[in-house]
C-alpha positions as CSV (number, residue, x, y, z in Angstrom):
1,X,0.0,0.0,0.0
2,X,1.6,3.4,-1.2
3,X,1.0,7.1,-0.3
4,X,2.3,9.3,-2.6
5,X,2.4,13.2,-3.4
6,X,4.5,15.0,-6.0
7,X,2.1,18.3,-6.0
8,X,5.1,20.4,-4.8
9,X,6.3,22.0,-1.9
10,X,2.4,22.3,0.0
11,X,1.1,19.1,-0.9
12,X,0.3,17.3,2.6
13,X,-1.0,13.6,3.3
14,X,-3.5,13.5,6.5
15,X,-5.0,10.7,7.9
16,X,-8.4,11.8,10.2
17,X,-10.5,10.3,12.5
18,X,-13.5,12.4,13.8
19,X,-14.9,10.6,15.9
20,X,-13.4,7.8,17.1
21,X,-12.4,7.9,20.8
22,X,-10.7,4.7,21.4
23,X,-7.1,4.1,21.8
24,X,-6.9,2.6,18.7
25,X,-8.8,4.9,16.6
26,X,-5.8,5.2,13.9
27,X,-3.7,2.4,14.4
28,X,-0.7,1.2,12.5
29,X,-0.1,-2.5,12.6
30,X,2.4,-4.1,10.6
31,X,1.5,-8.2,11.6
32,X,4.8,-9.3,10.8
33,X,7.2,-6.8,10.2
34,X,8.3,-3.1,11.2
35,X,7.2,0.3,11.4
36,X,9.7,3.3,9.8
37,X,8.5,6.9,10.1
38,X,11.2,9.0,9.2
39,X,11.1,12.6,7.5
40,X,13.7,15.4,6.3
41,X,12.8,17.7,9.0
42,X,11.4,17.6,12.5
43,X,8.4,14.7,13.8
44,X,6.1,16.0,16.4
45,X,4.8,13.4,18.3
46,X,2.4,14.9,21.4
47,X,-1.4,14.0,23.0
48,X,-3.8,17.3,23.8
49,X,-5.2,15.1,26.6
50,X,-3.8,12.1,27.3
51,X,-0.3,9.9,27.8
52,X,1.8,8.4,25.4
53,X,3.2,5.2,26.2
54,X,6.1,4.2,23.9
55,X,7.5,0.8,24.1
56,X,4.9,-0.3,26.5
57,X,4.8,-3.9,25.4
58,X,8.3,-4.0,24.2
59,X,9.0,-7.7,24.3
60,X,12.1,-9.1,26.9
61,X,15.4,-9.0,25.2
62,X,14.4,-6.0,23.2
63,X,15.2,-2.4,23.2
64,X,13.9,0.9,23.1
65,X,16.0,2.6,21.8
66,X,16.5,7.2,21.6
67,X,18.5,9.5,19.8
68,X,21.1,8.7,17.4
69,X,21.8,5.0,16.3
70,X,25.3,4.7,14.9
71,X,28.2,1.8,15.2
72,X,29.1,2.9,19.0
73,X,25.5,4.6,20.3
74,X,27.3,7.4,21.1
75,X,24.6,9.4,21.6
76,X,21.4,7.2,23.2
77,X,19.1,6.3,26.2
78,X,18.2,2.6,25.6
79,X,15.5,0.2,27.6
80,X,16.7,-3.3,27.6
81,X,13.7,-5.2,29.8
82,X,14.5,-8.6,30.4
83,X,13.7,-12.0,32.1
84,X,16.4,-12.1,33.7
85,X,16.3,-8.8,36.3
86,X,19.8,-8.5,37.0
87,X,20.4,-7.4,33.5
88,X,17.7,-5.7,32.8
89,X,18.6,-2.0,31.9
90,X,18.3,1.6,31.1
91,X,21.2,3.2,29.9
92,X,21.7,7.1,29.4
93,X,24.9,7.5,26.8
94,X,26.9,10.5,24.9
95,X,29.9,8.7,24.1
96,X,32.0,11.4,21.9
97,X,30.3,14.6,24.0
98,X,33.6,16.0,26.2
99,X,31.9,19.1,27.3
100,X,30.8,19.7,30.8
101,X,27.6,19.4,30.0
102,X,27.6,16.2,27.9
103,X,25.0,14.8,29.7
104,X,22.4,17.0,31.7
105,X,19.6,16.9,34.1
106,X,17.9,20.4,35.1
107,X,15.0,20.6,37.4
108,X,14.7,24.5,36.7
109,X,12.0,24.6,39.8
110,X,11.9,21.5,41.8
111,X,14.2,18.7,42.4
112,X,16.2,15.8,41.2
113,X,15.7,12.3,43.0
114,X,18.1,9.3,42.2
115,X,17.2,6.6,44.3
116,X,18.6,3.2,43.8
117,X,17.2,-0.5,45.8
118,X,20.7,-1.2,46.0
119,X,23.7,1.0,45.5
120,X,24.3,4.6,43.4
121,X,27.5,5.0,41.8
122,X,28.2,8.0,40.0
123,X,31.9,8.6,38.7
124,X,33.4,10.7,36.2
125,X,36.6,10.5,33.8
126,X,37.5,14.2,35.5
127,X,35.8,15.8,37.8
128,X,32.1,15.7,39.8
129,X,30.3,18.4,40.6
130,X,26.7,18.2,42.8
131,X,25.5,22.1,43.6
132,X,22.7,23.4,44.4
133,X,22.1,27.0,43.7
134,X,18.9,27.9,46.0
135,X,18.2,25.0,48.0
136,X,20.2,21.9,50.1
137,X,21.8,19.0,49.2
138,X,21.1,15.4,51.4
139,X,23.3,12.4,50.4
140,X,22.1,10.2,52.7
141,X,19.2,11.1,54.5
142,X,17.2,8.0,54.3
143,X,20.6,5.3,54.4
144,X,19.8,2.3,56.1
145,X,21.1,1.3,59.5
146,X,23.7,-1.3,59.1
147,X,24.9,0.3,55.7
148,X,27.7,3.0,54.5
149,X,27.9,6.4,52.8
150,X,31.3,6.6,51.6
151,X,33.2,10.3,50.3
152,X,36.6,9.6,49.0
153,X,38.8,6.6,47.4
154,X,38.3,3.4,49.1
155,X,40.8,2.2,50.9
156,X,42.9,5.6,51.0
157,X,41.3,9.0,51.7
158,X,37.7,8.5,53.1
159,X,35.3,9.6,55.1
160,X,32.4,7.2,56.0
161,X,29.1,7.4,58.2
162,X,27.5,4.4,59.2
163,X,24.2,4.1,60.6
164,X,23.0,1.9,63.1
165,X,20.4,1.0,65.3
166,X,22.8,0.3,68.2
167,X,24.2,3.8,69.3
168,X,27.3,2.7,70.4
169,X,28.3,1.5,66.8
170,X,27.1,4.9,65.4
171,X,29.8,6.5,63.9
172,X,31.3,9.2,61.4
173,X,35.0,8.3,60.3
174,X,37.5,10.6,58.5
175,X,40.7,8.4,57.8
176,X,43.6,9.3,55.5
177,X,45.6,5.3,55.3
178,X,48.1,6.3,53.2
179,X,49.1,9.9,53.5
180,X,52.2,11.0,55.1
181,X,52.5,14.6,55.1
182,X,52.0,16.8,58.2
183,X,48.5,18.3,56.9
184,X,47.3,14.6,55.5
185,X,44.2,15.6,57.4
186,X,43.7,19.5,57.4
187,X,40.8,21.2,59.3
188,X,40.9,25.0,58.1
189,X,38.1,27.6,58.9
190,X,40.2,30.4,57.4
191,X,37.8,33.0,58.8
192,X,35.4,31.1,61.6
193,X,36.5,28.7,64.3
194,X,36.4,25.4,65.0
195,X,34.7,23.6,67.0
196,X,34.9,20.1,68.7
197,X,32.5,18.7,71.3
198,X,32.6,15.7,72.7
199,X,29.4,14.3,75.4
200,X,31.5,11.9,76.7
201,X,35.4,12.3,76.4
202,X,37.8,13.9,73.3
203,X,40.7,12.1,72.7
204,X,44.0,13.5,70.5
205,X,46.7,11.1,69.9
206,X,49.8,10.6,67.6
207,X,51.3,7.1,67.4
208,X,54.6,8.2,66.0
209,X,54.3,12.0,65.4
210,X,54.8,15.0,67.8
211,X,51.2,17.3,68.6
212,X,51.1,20.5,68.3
213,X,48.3,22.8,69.7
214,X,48.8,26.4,68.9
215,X,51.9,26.9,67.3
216,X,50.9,29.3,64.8
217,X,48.6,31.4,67.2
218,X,48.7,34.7,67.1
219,X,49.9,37.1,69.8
220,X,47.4,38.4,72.5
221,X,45.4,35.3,71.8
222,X,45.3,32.4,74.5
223,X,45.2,28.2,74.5
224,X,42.9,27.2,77.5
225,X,42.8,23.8,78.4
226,X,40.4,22.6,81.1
227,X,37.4,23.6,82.4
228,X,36.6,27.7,82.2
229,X,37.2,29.2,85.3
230,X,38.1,26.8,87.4
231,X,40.9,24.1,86.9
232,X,42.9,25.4,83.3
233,X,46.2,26.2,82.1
234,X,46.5,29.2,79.5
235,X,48.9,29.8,77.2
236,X,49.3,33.8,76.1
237,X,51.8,34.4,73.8
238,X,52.5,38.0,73.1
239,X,55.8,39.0,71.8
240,X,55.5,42.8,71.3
241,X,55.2,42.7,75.2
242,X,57.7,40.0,77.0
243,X,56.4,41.0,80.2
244,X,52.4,40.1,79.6
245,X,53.6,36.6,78.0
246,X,53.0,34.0,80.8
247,X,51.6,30.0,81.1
248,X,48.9,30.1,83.8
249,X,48.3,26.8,85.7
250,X,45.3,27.2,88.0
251,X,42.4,25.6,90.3
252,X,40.3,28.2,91.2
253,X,38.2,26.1,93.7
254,X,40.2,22.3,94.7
255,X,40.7,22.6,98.5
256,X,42.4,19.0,98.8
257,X,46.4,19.3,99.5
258,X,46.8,17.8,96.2
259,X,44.4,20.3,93.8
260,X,47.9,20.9,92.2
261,X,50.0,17.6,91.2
262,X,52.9,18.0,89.6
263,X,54.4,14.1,89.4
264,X,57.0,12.4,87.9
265,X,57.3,9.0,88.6
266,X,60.3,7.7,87.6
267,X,62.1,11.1,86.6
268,X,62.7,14.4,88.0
269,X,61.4,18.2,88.1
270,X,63.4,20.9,87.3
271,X,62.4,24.5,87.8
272,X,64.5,27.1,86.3
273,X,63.7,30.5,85.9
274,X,67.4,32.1,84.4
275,X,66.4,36.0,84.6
276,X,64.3,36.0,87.4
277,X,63.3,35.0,90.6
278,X,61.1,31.7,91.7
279,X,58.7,32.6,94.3
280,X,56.8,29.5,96.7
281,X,54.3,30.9,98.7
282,X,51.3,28.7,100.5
283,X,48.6,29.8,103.0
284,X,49.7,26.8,105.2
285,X,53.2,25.1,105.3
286,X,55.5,24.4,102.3
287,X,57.0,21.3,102.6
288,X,59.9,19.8,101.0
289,X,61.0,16.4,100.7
290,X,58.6,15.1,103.9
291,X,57.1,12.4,101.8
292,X,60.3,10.3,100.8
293,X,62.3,9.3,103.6
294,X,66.6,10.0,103.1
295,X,65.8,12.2,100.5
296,X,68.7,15.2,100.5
297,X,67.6,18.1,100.3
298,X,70.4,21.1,98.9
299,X,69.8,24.6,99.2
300,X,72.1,27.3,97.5
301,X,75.5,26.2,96.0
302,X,78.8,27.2,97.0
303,X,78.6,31.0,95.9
304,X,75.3,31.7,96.4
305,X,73.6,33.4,99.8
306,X,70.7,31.6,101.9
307,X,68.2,34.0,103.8
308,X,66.1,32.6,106.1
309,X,63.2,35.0,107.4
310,X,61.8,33.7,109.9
311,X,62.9,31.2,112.6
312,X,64.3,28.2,111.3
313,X,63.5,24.4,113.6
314,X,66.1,21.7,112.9
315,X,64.5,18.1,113.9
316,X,67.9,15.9,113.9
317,X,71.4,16.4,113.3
318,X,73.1,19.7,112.1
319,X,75.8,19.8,110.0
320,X,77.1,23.9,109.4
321,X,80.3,24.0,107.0
């Protein structure tokens, strides 16, 4: 069966139905073979009122197949249903596209949802880029308890929350495995501070590695460690005025004989102060050396003067040379 026009450039072939209102009011059924509609310039295909299904009885091991068939498919979204569910498929593909926008999804006014029954991988040849310009971004909001959200190479530099319906399994992890520099983990807030808060306790360690805290403060600023007010040591650095620099070590409301320990178990103490005096005053008595019996105690050396202020009481034996 042929339809053919040669009237010239206004000639038009239309097929009507008035008044039929089924689905199937023009229908095109070729029994045994195919269907090709294909023109020089554009095909509208659109519904004033209802659907259109394309592919809706597609059979298994078929495809649906859009945009530009060529050796590769460089250019295609194909629907491959299948039998067998684990390779049944839909596949969005510009294979010779390098722009940034080779392949794009834009909700102008509402969002974007990729959800996937098992897991969403999205990877790119350069770089990623997720952004929201008005509203938020969630990765994650509804993960399961028991599973992962991963940020970062596997195995290297990572940062993974995991879920869980036991609390104490709960947890956020930030690891670097293989990097060795000094900022392999780097925490910056170039303008803002930084905050970490722990309910229970905070712990900083360094298997191998010095810690440093504070060594690029600025003068006039202060390290406080301990609680505020009460039992802290403060660090004020301020090198335009030697005088005002000072480490503070203070309990503010211990009352036990021991609401300052200073202890070294298997080493000593020395307190040296090479410009200026060292001042030991107490409210009660200062005692030295009462706790460890034959301990010597040495005052002075041989150039130096000893003032005594007060009366001095000598239990046992005096030696004066």
């Amino acid at each position: 069966i042929s339809l053919t026009t040669d009237m010239g450039v206004a000639e038009t072939i239309v097929v009507t139905n008035k008044k039929g209102t089924t689905e199937s009011a023009i229908a095109l059924n070729a029994t045994l073979g195919g269907v090709n509609i294909d023109a020089q310039k554009n095909i509208a295909i659109g519904s004033t009122a209802g659907s259109i299904t394309v592919g809706g009885a597609l059979a298994d091991s078929q495809t649906l197949s859009l945009g530009k068939t060529t050796l590769n498919n460089e250019l295609q979204m194909i629907f491959s249903p299948n039998s067998d569910t684990a390779t049944e498929t839909i596949t969005l593909k510009n294979a010779t596209g390098d722009g940034v926008y080779a392949i794009r999804i834009n909700a102008t006014l509402g969002g974007v949802d990729i959800h996937g029954g098992k897991n969403v991988n999205i990877t790119g040849n350069t770089s990623v880029a997720i952004d929201s310009t008005n509203g938020s971004i969630t990765v994650g909001g509804a993960l399961a308890d028991s599973q992962t959200l991963s940020l970062g190479k596997s195995q290297r530099t990572q940062m993974i929350f995991s879920p869980s319906a036991t609390s104490a399994n709960d947890t956020i992890t930030l690891t670097n495995t293989t990097g060795s520099g000094g900022s392999a983990i780097h925490i910056n807030a170039a303008a803002g501070g930084v905050n970490i808060d722990g309910h229970t306790s905070v712990s900083i360690g360094s298997d191998t590695g010095s810690i440093a805290i504070g060594s690029n403060m600025e003068d006039g600023q202060t390290i406080k460690l301990g609680q505020q007010g009460n039992t802290q040591m403060i660090f004020s650095p301020n090198s335009d005025d030697p005088f005002a620099e000072s480490i503070t070590l203070i309990n503010s409301k211990g009352t036990s004989a021991s609401a300052i320990s200073i202890n070294a178990v298997l080493g000593g103490i020395n307190i040296l102060a090479t410009s200026h005096d060292v001042n030991i005053n107490a409210g009660g008595a200062v005692n030295i050396a009462t706790a460890i019996g034959g301990a010597a105690v040495t005052i002075g050396n041989a150039i130096s003067e000893t003032t005594i202020g007060g009366n001095l009481t000598v239990t046992g034996n005096t030696e004066i040379t």
